[in-house]
N, C-alpha and C positions, 0 to 999 in steps of 0.2 A: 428397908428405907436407907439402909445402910449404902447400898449400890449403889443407889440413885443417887445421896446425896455425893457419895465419892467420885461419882460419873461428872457430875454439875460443878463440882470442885474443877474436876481434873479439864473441862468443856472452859470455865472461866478463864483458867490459865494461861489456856493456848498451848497445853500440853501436843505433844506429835507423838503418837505408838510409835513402837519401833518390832515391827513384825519382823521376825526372819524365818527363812525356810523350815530352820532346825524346830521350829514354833507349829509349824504347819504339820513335819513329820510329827512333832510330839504329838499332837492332837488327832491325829488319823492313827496312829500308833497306840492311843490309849483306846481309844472308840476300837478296834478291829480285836486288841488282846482282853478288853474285858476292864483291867485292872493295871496299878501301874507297875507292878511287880513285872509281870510279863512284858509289858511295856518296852521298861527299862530294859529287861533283857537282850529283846529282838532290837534296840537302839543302841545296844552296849554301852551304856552309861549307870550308875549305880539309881536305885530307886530316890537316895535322898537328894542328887540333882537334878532327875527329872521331879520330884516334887518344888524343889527351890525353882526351876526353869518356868514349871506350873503356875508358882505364886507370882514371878515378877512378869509374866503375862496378864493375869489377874488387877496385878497392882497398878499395872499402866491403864487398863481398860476400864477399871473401875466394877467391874462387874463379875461375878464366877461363870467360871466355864464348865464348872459338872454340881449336880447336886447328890449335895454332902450327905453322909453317912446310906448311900442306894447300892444294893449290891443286886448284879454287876454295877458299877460305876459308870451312871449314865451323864450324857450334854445337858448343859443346861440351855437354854434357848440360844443365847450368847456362844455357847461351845458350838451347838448345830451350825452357826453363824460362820463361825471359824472352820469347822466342817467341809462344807460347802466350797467354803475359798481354799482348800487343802486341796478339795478334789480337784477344782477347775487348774488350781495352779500346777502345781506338783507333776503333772502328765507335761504339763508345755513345757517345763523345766529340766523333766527328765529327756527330751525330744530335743531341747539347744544344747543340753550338753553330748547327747550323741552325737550331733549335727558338728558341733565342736572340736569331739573327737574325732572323728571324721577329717576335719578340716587342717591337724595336727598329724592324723596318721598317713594323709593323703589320700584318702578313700573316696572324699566327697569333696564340690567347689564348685567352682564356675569354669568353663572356657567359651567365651565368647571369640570370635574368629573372625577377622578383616581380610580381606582377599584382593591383594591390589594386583592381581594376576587374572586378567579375565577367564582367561583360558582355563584355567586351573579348578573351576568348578566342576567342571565333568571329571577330574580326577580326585578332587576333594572328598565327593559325596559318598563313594565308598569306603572311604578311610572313617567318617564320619558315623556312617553306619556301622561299621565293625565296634568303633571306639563305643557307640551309643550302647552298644549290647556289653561291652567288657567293663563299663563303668559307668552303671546305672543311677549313680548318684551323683553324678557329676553338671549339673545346669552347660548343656551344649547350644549356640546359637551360632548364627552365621550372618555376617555383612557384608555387601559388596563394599572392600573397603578403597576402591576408587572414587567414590562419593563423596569420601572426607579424607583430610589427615590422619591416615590411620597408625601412626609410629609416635605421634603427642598424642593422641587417643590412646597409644598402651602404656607411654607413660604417665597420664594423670588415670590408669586401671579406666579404662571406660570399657576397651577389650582387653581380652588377657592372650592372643596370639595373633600376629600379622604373618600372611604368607604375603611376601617380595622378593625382589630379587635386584631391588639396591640398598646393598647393608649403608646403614650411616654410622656414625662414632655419638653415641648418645650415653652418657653416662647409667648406668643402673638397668640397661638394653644387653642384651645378647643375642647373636645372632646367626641360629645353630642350621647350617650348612643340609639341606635335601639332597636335592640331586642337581646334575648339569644338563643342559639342553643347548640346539640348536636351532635359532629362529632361522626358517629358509624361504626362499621365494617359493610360491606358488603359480602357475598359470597354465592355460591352456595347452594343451597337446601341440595345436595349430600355431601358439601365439608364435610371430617372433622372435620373441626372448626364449623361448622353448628351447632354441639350437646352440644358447650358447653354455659354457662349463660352469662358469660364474657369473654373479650378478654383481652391477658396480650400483654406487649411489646415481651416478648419471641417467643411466639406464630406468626408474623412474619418472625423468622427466615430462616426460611424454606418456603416461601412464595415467591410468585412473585406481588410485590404490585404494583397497576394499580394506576397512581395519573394524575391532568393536567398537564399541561406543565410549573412546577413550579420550584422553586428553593423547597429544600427539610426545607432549613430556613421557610420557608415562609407558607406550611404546616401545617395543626395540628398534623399531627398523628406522624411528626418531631418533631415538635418543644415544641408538649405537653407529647408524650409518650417517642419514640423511644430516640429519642435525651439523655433527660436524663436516659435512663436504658443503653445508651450506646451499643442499638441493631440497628441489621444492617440488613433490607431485603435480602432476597437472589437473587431477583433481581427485579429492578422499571423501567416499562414500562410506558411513557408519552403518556395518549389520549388526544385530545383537547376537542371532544364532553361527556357530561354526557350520552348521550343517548347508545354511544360507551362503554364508560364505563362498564355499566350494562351489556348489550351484553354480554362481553369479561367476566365481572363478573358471566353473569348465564350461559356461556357456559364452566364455569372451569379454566379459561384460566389465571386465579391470583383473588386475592381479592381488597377492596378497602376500602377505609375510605371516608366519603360524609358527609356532613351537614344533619342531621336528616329531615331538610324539603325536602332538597332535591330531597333524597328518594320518601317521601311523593308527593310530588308534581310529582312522574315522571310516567310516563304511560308507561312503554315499554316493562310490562310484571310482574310474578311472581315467577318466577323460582332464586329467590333470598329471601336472608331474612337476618336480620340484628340484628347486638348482640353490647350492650355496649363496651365501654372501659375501662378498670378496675371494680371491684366489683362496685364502687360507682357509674360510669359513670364521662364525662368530659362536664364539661359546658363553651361554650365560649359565650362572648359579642360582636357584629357585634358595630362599632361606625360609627359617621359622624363628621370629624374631619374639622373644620373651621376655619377661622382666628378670634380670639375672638373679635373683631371691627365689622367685618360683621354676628356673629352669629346670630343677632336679624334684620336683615334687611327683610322685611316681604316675600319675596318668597323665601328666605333660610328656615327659619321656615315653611315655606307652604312644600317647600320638606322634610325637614325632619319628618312633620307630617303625610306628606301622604306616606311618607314610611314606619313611624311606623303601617301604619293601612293596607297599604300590609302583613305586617308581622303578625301580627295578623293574616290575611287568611289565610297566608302558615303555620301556626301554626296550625290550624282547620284542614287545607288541610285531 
């Protein structure tokens, strides 16, 4: 009666327990050694604080958690209770702090990945795949990040990596250097423009330009030629596939502007051929744009290196 009425006291009050872990080890610790001797042992604390730790579990709960003088020292209904909640909890507990540790030693995390480089997918996906097998713990995803703001997307963490290739000055961003490329005209064997060394913005004009499915900002052959000579295609047809692309390219059907590797890397025939941009040609830099806190967290570094060393290939390609 004693319990019950201490239970009914402590219920009136508006008493709150105050469970903690160390409550939960004690109690799966006595239950598994038997006794508190051994208890205490395997929890390295002396027997008369796991007994004092015992009582002031006891005192909040109003109820005993073993029944007294039973050898081994068994639960009392109330302990099984606690028990129970020991086992369910204590495994998730041990599972966030590995997850924890993990996220401290750099083993485990997120990299979510914005891609405002169309083209850059068929070079992505193997980097992607290598990283998937070398850091299993790591949450890998991927967004076309032409779709949205993908550079205020990594500063409020929505991604944790932008592949682009127009750095901005964004506080708390970093913006770690891939490789360089050359965006070059594409067209026809027969076309035209075929016979000459370089291609100007003018030369366009009269054109039907074959681009992805971008905004015309977002482009090089916008945003590095046409844009500023203030020339305007005569008209721009959106394919989604590179492979389309070509196609449409060596069947006459408009010309194209593609990343020099691109090209290189693409198999779908010959019946095309490819001339600079302006006398000098245009050089852009592809970046890996991070938040400058996690640039050195080591499977950020492990992707970014092993990207670099893709590029390198598609550069030989």
């Amino acid at each position: 009666m004693r319990q019950i009425h201490n239970l009914h006291e402590h219920h009136e009050a508006g008493s709150v327990m105050h469970i903690e872990f160390r409550h939960l080890r004690t109690i799966k610790a006595i239950h598994e050694m038997g006794g508190l001797a051994r208890a205490a042992d395997s929890l390295g604390i002396t027997q008369s604080a796991l007994s004092h730790q015992i009582k002031g579990i006891e005192d909040q709960a109003g109820v005993e958690l073993f029944v007294r003088r039973s050898k081994p020292l068994k639960l009392s209904a109330a302990g099984k209770r606690l028990l129970a909640a020991a086992d369910r909890i204590l495994p998730e507990v041990a599972a966030l702090e590995a997850e924890f540790s993990g996220l401290v030693q750099g083993h485990a995390g997120r990299m979510h990945i914005a891609i405002e480089c169309h083209a850059c997918f068929e070079w992505l996906f193997p980097v992607l795949e290598g990283f998937r097998k070398a850091w299993p713990d790591v949450d890998v995803d991927i967004r076309p990040g032409l779709a949205f703001d993908a550079l205020p997307a990594l500063k409020k963490e929505q991604v944790d990596l932008v592949v682009s290739s127009d750095p901005e000055d964004i506080p708390g961003v970093t913006f770690l250097p891939l490789f360089d490329y050359e965006p070059v005209f594409v067209a026809a064997k027969n076309h035209p423009l075929a016979s000459k060394a370089y291609i100007e913005a003018d030369d366009f004009s009269t054109e039907t330009l074959i681009t992805y499915p971008v905004e015309p900002s977002r482009l090089d052959v916008f945003s590095q030629l046409l844009t500023p000579a203030h020339v305007e295609p005569r008209d721009v047809r959106q394919v989604e596939l590179t492979a389309v692309i070509l196609l449409l390219v060596a069947s006459g059907r408009g010309v194209a502007v593609l990343p020099d590797w691109v090209v290189r890397q693409a198999s779908y025939g010959s019946d095309y051929v490819t001339r600079p941009l302006t006398q000098t040609g245009l050089t852009r830099r592809l970046y890996a744009a991070v938040r400058e806190d996690e640039a050195e967290l080591p499977y950020v570094a492990h992707l970014v290196r092993h990207a670099r060393q893709e590029a390198v290939k598609l550069q030989r390609a």
